[in-house]
Short mmCIF file of the C-alpha atoms (twelve columns), coordinates in Angstrom:
data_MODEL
# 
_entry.id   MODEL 
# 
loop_
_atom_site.group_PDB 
_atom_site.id 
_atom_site.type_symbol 
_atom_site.label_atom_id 
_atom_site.label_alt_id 
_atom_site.label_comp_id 
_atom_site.label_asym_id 
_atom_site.label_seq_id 
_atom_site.Cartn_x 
_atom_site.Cartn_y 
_atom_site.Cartn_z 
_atom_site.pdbx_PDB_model_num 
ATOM 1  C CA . UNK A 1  0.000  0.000  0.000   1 
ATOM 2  C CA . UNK A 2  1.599  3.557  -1.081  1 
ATOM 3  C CA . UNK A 3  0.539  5.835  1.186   1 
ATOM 4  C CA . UNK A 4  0.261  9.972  0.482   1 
ATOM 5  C CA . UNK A 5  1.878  12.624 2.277   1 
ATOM 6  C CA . UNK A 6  -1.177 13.757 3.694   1 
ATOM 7  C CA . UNK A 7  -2.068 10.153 4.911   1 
ATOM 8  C CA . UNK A 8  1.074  10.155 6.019   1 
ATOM 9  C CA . UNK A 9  0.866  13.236 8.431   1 
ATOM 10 C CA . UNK A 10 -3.079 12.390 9.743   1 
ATOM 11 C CA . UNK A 11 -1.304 9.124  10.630  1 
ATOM 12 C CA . UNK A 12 0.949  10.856 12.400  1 
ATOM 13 C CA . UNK A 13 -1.572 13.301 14.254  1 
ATOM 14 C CA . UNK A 14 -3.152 10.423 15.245  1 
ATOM 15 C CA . UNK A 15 0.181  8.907  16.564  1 
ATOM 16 C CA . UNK A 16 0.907  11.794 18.104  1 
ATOM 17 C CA . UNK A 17 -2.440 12.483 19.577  1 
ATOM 18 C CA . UNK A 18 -2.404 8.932  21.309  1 
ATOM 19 C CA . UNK A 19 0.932  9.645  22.782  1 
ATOM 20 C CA . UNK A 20 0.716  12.463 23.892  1 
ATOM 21 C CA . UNK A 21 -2.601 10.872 26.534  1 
ATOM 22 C CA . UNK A 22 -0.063 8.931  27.998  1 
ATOM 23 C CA . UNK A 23 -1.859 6.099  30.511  1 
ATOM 24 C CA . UNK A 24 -5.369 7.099  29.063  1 
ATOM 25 C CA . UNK A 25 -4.716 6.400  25.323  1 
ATOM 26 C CA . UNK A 26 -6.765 3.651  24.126  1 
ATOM 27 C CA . UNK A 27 -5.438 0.245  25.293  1 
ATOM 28 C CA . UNK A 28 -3.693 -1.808 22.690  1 
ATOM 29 C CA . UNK A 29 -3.055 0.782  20.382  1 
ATOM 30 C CA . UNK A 30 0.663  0.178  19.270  1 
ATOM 31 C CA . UNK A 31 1.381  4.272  19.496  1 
ATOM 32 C CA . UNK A 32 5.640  3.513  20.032  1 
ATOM 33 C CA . UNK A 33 5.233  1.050  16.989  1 
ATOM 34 C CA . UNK A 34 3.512  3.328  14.966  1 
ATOM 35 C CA . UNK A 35 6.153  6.374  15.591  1 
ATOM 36 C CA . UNK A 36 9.192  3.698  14.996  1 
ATOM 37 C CA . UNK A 37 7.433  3.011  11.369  1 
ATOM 38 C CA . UNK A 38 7.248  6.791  10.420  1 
ATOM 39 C CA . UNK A 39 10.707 7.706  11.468  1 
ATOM 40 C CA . UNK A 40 12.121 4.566  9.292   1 
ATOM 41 C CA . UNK A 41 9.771  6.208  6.457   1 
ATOM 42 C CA . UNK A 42 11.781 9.416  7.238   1 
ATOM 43 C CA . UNK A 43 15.085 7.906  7.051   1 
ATOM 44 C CA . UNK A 44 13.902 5.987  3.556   1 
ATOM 45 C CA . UNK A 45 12.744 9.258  2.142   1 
ATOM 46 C CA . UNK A 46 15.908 11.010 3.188   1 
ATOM 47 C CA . UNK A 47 18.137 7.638  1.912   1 
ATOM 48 C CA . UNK A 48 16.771 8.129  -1.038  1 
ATOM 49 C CA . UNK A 49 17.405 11.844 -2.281  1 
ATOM 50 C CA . UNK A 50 20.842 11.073 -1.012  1 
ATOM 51 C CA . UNK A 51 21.076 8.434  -3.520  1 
ATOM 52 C CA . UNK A 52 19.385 10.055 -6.563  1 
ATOM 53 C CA . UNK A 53 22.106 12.782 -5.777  1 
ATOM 54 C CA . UNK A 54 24.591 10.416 -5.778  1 
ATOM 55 C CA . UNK A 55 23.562 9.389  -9.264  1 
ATOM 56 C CA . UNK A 56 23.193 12.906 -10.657 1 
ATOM 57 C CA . UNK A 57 26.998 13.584 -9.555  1 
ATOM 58 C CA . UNK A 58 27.747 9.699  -11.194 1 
ATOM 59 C CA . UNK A 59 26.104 11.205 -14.547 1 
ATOM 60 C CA . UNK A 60 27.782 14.292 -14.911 1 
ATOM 61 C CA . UNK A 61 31.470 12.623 -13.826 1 
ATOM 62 C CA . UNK A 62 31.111 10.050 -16.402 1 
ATOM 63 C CA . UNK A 63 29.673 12.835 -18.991 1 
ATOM 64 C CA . UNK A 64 32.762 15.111 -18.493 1 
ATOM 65 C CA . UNK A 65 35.211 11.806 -18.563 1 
ATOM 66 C CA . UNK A 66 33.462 10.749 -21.673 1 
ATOM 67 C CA . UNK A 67 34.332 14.458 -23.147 1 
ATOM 68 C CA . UNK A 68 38.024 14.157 -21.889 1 
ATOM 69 C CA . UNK A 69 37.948 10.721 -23.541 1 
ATOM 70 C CA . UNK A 70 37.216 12.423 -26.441 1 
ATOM 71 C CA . UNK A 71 39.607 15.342 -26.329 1 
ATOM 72 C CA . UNK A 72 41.911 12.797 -26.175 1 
ATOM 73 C CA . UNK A 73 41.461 10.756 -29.428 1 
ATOM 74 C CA . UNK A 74 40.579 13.853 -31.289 1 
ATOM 75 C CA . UNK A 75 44.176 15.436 -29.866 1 
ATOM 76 C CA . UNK A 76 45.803 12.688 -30.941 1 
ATOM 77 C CA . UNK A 77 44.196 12.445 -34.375 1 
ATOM 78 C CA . UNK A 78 45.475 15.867 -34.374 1 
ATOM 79 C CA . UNK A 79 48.733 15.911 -32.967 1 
ATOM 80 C CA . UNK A 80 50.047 14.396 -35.533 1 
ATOM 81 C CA . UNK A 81 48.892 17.180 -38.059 1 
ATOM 82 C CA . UNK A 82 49.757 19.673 -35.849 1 
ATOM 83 C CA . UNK A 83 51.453 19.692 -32.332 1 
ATOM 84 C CA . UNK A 84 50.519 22.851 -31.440 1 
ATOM 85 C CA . UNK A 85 47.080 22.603 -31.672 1 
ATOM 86 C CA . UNK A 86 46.608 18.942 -29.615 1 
ATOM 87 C CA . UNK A 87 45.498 20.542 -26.204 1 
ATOM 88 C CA . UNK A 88 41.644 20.799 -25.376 1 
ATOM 89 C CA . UNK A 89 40.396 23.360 -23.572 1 
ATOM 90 C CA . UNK A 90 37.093 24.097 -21.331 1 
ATOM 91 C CA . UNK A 91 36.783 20.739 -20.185 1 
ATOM 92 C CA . UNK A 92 38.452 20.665 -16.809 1 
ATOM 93 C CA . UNK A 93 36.570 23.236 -14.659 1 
# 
């Protein structure tokens, strides 16, 4: 079950309602269980944007090696016409 932000926060109302009545909340309501499953949906959520950031950085790495790579063979291909002109430039901020 996928479950919306705004589920996500009445659940935690809820939670947080029942907690905060102490002895008198409603017997058998799992309240501690509850607050342990929406922190671990916090840390997943948080896991997450650290890894699709991760795999941004990846992207533009390999882009700018795959442009070097490039630079390369083309400088070489060129070298040999003319020395002077082998070097590429822009590519290494």
């Amino acid at each position: 079950m996928i479950l919306s932000a705004s589920q996500l926060r009445a659940i935690k109302e809820r939670n947080d309602e029942e907690l905060r009545k102490g002895r008198y909340a409603k017997h058998g309501y799992p309240a501690h269980t509850i607050q342990d499953l929406l922190h671990t949906i916090e840390a997943l959520k948080k896991e997450k944007k650290k890894w699709q950031h991760l795999a941004q950085e990846r992207g533009e790495a390999l882009r700018r090696i795959r442009e070097l790579t490039r630079c390369v063979e083309k400088g070489a291909a060129d070298a040999a016409a003319s020395p002077a002109d082998a070097f590429c430039t822009g590519l290494v901020d």
